[in-house]
C-alpha positions, 0 to 999 in steps of 0.5 A, spaced: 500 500 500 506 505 501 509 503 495 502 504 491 502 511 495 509 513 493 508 512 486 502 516 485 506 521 489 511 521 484 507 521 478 507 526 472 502 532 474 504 537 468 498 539 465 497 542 458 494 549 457 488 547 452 487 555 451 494 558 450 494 565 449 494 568 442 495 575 443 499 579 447 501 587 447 506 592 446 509 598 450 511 604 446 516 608 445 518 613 441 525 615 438 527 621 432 534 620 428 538 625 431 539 628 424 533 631 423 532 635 429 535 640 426 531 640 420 526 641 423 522 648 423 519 647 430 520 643 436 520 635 436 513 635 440 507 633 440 502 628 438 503 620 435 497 620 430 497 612 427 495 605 427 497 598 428 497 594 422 498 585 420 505 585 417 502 582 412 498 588 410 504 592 409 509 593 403 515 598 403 510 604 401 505 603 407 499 599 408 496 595 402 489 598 399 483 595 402 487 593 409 484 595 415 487 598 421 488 594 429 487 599 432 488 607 432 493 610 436 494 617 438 499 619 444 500 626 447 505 629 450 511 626 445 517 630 447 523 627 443 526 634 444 531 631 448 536 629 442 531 625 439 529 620 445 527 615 446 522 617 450 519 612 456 513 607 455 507 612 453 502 607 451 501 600 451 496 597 446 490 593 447 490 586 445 494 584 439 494 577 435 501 574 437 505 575 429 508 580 425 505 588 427 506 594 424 507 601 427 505 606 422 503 614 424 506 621 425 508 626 430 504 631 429 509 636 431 506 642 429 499 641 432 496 642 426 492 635 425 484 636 423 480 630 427 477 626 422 482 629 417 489 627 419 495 626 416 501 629 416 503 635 412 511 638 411 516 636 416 513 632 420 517 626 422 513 620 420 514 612 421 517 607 415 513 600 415 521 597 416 523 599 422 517 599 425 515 592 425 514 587 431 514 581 433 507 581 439 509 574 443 503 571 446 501 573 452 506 578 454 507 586 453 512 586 448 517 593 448 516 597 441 521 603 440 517 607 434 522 610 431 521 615 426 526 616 420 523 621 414 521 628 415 514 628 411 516 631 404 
């Protein structure tokens, strides 16, 4: 009868998740390239105005046409005067299926951004689909530096 105790105590007792996470979140901050500071007719603050995208939604130029957002971001008080950042997390998303997820947006430097009309006009530093794209583990809160790398033309 001990011997039957012991090995029942001894057994296996690993379960398995059946429902294992499928989303997780990202923690953004931001960060200008240095360069374009100076090249800049006001300072580098304001609001981020952008969205989340599938990674396969998005191409070298952007988002493909008919794509859908995940989710649209606007972030005030991004303060990048700083040498360019990068600044501390200003926000964390909602919920994000766990694959390849694309930050795209502005900081609208100049407060000039017209709700329902937004978009980013001369000089404002803008995001590329390359180097803001992240991997969102599932069930975590992954960090994501969005950086900007052009001045709007």
């Amino acid at each position: 009868m001990t011997l039957l105790f012991l090995l029942a105590c001894t057994g296996d007792t690993t379960t398995v998740d059946s429902n294992p996470p499928t989303e997780g979140t990202l923690a953004l901050s931001f960060r200008l390239d240095d360069d374009w500071i100076p090249e800049m007719d006001e300072d580098p603050v304001g609001t981020f105005i952008g969205s989340f995208w599938h990674g396969y939604d998005v191409e070298g130029t952007g988002p493909v046409e008919g794509a859908e957002s995940l989710e649209d971001i606007r972030v005030e008080g991004v303060d990048l005067s700083d040498g360019g950042g990068p600044t501390t997390v200003l926000y964390v998303s909602g919920l994000l299926p766990a694959e390849e997820i694309v930050v795209l947006g502005f900081l609208d430097s100049d407060a000039n951004a017209v709700e329902g009309d937004e978009g980013p006009d001369d000089g404002d530093p803008v995001t590329l689909p390359a180097d803001n794209d992240f991997d969102v583990i599932a069930g975590a809160e992954t960090a994501a530096e969005v950086y900007f790398d052009l001045l709007n033309p």
